[in-house]
TORLONU-396929 format. One record per residue (C-alpha): x negated, y, z; residue in three letters; residue number from 0. Coordinates in steps of 0.5 Angstrom, whole numbers, always signed. Each point is the difference from the previous one (the first is absolute). Layout:
<sites>
east->X north->Y up->Z type->ALA seq->NUM
...
</sites>
This chain:
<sites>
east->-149 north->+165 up->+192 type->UNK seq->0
east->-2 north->+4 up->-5 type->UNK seq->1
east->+4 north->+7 up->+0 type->UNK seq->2
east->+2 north->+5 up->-5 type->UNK seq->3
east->+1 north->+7 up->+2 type->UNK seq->4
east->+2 north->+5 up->-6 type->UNK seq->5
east->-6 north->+4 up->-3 type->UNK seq->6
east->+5 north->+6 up->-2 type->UNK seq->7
east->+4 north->+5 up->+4 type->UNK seq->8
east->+8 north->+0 up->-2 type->UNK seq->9
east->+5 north->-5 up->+2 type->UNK seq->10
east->-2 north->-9 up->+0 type->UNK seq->11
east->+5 north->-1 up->-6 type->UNK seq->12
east->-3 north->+5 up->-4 type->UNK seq->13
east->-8 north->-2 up->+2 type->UNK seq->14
east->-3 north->-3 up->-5 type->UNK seq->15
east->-7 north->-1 up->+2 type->UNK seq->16
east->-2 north->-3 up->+6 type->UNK seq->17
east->-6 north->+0 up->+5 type->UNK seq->18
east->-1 north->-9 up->+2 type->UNK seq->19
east->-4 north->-1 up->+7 type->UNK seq->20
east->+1 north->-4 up->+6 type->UNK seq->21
east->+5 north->+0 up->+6 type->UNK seq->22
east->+2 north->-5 up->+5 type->UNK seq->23
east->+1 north->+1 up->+8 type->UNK seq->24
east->-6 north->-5 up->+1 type->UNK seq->25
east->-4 north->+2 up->-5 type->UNK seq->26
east->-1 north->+7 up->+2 type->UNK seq->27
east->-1 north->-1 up->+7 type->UNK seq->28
east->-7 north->-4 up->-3 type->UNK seq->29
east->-2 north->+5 up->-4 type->UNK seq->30
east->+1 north->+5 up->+5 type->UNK seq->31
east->-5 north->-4 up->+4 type->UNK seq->32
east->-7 north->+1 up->-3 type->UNK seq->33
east->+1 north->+8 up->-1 type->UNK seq->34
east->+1 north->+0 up->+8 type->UNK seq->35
east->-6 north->-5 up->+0 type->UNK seq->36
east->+3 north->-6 up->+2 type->UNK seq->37
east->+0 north->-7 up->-4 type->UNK seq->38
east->+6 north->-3 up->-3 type->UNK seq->39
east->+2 north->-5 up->-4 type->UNK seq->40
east->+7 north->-2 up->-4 type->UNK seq->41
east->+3 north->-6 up->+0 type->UNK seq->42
east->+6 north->+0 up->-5 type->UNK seq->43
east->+2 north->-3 up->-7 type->UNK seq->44
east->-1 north->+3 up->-7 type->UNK seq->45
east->+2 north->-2 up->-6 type->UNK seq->46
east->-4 north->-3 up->-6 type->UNK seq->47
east->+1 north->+7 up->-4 type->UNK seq->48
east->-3 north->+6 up->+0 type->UNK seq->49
east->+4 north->+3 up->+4 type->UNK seq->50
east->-3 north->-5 up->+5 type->UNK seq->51
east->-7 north->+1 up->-2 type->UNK seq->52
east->+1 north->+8 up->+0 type->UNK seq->53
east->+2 north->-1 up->+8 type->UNK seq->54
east->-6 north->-5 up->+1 type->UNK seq->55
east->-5 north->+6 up->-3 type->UNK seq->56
east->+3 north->+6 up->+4 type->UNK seq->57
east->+1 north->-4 up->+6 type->UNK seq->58
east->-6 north->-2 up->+0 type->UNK seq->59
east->-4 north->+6 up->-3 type->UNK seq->60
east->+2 north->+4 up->+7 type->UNK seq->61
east->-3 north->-5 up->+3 type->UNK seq->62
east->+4 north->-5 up->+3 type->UNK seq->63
east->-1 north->-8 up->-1 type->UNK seq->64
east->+5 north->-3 up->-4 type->UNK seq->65
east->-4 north->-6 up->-1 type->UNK seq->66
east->+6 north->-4 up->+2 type->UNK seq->67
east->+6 north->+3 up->-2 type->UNK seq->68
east->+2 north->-6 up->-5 type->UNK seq->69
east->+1 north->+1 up->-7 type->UNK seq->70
east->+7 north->-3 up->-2 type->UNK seq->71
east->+0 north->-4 up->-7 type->UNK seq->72
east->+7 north->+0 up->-2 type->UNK seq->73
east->+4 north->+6 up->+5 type->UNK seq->74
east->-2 north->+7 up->-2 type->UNK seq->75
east->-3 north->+6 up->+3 type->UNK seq->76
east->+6 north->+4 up->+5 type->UNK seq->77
east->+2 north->+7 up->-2 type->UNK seq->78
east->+4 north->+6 up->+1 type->UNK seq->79
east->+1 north->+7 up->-2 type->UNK seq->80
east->+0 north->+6 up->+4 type->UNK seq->81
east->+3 north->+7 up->-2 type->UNK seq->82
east->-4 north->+5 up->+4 type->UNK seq->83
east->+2 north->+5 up->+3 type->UNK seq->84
east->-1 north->+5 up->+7 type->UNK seq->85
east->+6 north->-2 up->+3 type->UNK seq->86
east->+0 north->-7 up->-2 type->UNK seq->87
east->-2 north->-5 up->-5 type->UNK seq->88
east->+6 north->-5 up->-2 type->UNK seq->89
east->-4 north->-7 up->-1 type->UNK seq->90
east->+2 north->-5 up->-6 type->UNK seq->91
east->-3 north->-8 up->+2 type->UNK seq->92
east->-1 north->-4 up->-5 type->UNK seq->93
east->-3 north->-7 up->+4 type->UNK seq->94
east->+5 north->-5 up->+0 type->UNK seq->95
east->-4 north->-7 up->-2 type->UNK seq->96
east->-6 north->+5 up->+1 type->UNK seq->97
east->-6 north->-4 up->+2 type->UNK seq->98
east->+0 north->+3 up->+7 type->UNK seq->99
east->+8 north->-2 up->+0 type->UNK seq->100
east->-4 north->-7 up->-1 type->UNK seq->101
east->-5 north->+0 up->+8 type->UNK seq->102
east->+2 north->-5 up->+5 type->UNK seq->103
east->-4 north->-3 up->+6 type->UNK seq->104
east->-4 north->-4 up->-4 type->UNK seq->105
east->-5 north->+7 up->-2 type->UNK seq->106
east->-3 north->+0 up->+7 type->UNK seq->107
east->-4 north->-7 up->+0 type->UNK seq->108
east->-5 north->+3 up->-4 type->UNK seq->109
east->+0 north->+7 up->+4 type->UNK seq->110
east->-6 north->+0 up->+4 type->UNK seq->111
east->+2 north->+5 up->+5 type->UNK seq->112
east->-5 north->-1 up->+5 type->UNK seq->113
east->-4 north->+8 up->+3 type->UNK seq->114
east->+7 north->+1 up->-4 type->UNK seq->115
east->+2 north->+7 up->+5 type->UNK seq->116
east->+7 north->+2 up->-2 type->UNK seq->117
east->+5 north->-3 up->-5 type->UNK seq->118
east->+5 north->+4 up->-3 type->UNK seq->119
east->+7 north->-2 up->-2 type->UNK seq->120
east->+6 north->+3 up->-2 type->UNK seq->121
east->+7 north->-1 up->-1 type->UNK seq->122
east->+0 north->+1 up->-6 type->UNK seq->123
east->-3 north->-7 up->-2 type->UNK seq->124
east->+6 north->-4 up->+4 type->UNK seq->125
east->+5 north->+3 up->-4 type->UNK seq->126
east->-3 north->-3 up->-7 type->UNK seq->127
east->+2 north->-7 up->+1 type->UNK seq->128
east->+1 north->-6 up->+6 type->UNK seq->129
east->-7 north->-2 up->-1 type->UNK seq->130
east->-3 north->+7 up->+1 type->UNK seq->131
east->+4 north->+0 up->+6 type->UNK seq->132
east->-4 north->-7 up->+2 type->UNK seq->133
east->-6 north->+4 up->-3 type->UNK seq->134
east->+1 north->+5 up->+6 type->UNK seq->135
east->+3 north->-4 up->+5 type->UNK seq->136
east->-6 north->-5 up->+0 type->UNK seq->137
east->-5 north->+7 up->+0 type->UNK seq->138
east->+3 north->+1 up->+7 type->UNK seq->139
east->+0 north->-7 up->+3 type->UNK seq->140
east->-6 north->-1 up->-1 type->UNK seq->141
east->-6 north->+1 up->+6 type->UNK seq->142
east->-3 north->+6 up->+0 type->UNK seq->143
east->-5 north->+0 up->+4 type->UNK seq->144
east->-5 north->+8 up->+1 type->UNK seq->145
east->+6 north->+0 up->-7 type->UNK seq->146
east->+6 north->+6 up->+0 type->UNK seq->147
east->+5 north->+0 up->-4 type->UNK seq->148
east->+3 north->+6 up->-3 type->UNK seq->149
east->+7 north->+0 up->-3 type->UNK seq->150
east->+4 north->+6 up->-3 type->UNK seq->151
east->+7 north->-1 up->-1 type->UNK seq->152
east->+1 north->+4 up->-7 type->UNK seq->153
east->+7 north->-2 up->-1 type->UNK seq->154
east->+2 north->+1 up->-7 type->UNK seq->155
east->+7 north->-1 up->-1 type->UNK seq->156
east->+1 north->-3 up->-7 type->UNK seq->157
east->-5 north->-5 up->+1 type->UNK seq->158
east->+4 north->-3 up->+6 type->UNK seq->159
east->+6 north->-1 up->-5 type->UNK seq->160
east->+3 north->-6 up->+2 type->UNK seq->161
east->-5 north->-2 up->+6 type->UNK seq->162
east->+0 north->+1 up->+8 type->UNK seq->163
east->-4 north->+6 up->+1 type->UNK seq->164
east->+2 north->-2 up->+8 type->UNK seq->165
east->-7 north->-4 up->-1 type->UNK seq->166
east->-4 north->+7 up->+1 type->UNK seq->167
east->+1 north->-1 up->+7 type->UNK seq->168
east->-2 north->-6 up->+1 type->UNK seq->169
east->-7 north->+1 up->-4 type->UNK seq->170
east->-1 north->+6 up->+3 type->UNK seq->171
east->+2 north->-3 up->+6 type->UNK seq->172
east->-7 north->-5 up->-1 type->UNK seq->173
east->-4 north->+6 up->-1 type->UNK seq->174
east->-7 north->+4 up->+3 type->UNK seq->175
east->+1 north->+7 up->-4 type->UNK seq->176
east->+8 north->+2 up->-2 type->UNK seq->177
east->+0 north->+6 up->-5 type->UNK seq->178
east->+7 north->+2 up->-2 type->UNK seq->179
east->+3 north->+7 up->-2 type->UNK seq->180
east->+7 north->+2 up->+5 type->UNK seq->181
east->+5 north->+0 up->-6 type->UNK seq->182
east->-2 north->-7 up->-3 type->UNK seq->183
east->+1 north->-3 up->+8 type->UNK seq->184
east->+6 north->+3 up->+0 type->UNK seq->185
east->+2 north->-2 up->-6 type->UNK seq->186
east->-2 north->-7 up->+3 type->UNK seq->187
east->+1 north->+0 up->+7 type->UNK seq->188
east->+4 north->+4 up->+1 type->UNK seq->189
east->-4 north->+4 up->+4 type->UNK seq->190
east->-6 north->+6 up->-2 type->UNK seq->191
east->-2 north->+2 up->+8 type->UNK seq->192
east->-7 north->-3 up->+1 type->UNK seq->193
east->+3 north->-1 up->+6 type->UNK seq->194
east->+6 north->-5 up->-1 type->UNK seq->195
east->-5 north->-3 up->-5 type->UNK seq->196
east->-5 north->-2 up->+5 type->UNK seq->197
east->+6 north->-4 up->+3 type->UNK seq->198
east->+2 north->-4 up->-7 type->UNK seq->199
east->-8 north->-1 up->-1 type->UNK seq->200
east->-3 north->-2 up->+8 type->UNK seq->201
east->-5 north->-4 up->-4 type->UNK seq->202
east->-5 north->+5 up->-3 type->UNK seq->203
east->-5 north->+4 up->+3 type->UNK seq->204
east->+0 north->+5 up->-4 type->UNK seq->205
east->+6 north->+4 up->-3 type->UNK seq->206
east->-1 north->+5 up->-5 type->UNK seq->207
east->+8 north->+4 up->-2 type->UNK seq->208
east->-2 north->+5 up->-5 type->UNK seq->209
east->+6 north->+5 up->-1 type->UNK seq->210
east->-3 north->+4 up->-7 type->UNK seq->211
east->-2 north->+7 up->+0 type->UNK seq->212
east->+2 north->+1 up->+8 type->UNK seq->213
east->-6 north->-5 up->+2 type->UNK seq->214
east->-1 north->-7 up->+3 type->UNK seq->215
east->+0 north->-3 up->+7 type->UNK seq->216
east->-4 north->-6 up->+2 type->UNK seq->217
east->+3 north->-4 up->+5 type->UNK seq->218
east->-6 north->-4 up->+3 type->UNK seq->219
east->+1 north->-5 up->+5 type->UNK seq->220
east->+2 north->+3 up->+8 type->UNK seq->221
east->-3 north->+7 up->-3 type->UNK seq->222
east->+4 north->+5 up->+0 type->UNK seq->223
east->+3 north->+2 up->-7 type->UNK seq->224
east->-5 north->+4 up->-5 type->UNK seq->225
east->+3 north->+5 up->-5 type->UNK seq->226
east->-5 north->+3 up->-6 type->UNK seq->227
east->+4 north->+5 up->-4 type->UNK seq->228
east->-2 north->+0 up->-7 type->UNK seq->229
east->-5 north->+4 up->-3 type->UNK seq->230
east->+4 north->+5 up->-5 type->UNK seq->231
east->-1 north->-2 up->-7 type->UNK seq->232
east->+2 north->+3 up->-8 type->UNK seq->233
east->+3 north->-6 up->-1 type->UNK seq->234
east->-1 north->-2 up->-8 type->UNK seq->235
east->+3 north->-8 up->+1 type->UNK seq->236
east->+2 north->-3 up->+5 type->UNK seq->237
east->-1 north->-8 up->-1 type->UNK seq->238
east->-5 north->-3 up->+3 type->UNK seq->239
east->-2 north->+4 up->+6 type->UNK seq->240
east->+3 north->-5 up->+5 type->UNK seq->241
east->-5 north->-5 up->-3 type->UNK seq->242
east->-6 north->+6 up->+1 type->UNK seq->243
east->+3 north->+2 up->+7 type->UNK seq->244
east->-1 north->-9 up->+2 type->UNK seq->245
east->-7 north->+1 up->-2 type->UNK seq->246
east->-2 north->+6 up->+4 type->UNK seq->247
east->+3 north->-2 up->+5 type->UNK seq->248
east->-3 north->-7 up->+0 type->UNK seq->249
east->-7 north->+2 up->-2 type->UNK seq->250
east->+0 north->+4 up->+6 type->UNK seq->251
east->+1 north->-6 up->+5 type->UNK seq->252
east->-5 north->-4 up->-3 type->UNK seq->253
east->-4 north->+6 up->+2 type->UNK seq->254
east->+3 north->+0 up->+7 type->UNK seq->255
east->+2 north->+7 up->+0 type->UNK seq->256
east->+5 north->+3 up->+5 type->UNK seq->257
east->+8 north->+0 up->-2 type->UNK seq->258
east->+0 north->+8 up->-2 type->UNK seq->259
east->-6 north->-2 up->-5 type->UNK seq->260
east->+3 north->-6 up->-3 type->UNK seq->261
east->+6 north->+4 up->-2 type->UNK seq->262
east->-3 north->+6 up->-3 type->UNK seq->263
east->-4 north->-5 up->-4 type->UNK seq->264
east->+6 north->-3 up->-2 type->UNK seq->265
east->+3 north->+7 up->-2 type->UNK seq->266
east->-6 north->+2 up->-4 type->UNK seq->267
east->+0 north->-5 up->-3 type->UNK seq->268
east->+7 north->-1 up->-3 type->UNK seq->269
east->-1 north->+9 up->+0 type->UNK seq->270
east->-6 north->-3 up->-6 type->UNK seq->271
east->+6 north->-4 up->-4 type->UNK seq->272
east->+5 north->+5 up->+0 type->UNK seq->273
east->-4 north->+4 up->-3 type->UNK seq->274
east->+0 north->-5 up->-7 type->UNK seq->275
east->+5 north->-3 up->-4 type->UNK seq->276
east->-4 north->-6 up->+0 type->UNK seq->277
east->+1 north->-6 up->+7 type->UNK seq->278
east->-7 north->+1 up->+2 type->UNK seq->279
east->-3 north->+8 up->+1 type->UNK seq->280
east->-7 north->+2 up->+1 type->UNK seq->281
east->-2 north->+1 up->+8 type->UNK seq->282
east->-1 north->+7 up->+2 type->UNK seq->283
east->-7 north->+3 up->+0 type->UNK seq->284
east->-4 north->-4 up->+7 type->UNK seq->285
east->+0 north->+8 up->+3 type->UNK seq->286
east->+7 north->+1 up->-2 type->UNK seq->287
east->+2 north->-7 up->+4 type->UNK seq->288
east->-5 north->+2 up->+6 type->UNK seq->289
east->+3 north->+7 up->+1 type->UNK seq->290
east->+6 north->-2 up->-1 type->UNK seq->291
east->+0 north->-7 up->+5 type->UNK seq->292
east->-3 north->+5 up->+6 type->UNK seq->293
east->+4 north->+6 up->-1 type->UNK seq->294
east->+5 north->+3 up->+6 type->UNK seq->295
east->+7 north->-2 up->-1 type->UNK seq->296
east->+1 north->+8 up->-2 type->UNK seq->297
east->-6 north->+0 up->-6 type->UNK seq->298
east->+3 north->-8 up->-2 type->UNK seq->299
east->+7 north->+3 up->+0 type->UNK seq->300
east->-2 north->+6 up->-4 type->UNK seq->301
east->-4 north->-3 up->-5 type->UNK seq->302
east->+3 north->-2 up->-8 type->UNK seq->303
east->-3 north->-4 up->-5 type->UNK seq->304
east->+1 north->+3 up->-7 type->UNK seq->305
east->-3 north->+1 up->-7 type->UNK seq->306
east->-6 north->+5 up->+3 type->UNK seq->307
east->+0 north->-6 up->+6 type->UNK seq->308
east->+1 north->+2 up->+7 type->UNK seq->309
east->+3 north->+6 up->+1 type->UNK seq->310
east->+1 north->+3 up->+8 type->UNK seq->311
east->+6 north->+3 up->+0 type->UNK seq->312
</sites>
């Protein structure tokens, strides 16, 4: 979608300059990718608006396939707006009868997905409409082979309204990889211990609960649970970090790295994303990454990303 965030400091009704750029779940995680140096590529739908030309040249400026994102002649290009703030960014959707709102299973007959090593999806797409919901139903019905599939929750409320978001379960349920944070399985399942969740999701190997700032566990096949805590951040706005966290994360299993390795990558690279007002950050320097990534518990605990970069406390 195409996002706006204010340009100017001071409360959202009285801004009147914004900052246009791009946001969106799926979206952001592709863009991430290549700066991690994996390959990605977008499938989505866009309208025949500048809006929609804008996102496929940014998109694609980070380095990502959009080579078969759809262009919709008649539905417009999604977009919200974002009130940024530190402790939390209140976000407007303007997407109904959006071109995105408009996919159904009939976008993966011309999908070559063959070498294809993960595909990610959201909750987020299932809530737009019913033929969305067959888009993701028919992604994770489909043989695999060598293929994961990833699938973070990301539940949005508003976007639910008037529509079952029991169907999380089940979708999340027909995963590989499942991403959720504790508060929006809470709010859906009634449940935010990673343990009582294995239980409501047998189906996937890999369970990654994030609890905010306190960290993140990965619950993985018959291992022991695994907890990261988060790197210490200044935070500058928060919108978009879980989507930072996923592409860290998954880069770093494609990689074939260790469940302690997998998570950190995944929190320094949400760390990159808190430190902007933007969805997608820059990555850390290599060197910072890589002290980082093998540094004890005690030196990763002191550690803290701020304006003069990582201070050790």
């Amino acid at each position: 979608m195409a996002l706006f965030v204010p340009a100017e400091n001071g409360p959202a009704h009285q801004v009147r300059n914004w900052k246009r750029t791009i946001g969106g779940a799926e979206s952001n995680v592709a863009c991430h990718l290549p700066a991690l140096g994996v390959p990605s590529s977008w499938v989505s739908a866009v309208g025949n608006d500048p809006f929609g030309q804008a996102l496929l040249d940014e998109i694609g400026a980070a380095g990502v396939d959009v080579g078969s994102v759809y262009v919709d002649p008649t539905r417009p290009t999604g977009l919200y707006v974002k009130e940024s703030g530190a402790q939390g960014s209140p976000v407007r959707y303007y997407r109904t009868g959006s071109a995105a709102s408009g996919m159904g299973p009939e976008l993966l007959a011309d999908l070559d997905l063959d070498g294809v090593r993960v595909i990610h999806l959201s909750g987020i797409t299932p809530a737009l409409s019913d033929s969305c919901l067959a888009l993701v139903r028919a992604v994770l019905a489909a043989p695999r082979g060598e293929t994961l599939v990833s699938f973070d929750v990301n539940f949005r409320p508003a976007l639910w309204s008037g529509r079952d978001p029991h169907v999380l379960r089940e979708l999340a349920n027909a995963a590989d990889i499942v991403l959720t944070g504790d508060d929006e399985a809470l709010a859906v399942w009634g449940t935010g211990d990673p343990e009582e969740l294995r239980k409501l999701l047998p189906g996937p190997r890999t369970l990654v609960v994030k609890h905010g700032e306190r960290g993140v566990t990965l619950v993985e096949g018959d291992e022991p649970p695994v907890f990261a805590p988060a790197l210490q951040v200044d935070v500058v706005e928060p919108v978009g970090a879980g989507d930072a966290f996923a592409a860290g994360f998954l880069a770093a299993t494609l990689r074939g790295a260790d469940p302690a390795t997998r998570l950190r990558s995944g929190h320094l690279q949400a760390a990159s994303t808190l430190r902007t007002h933007d969805d997608v950050g820059e990555p850390l320097p290599a060197a910072v990454i890589t002290a980082l990534l093998a540094a004890d518990e005690q030196a990763w605990a002191s550690a803290r990303l701020t304006d003069e970069g990582v201070v050790m406390a």
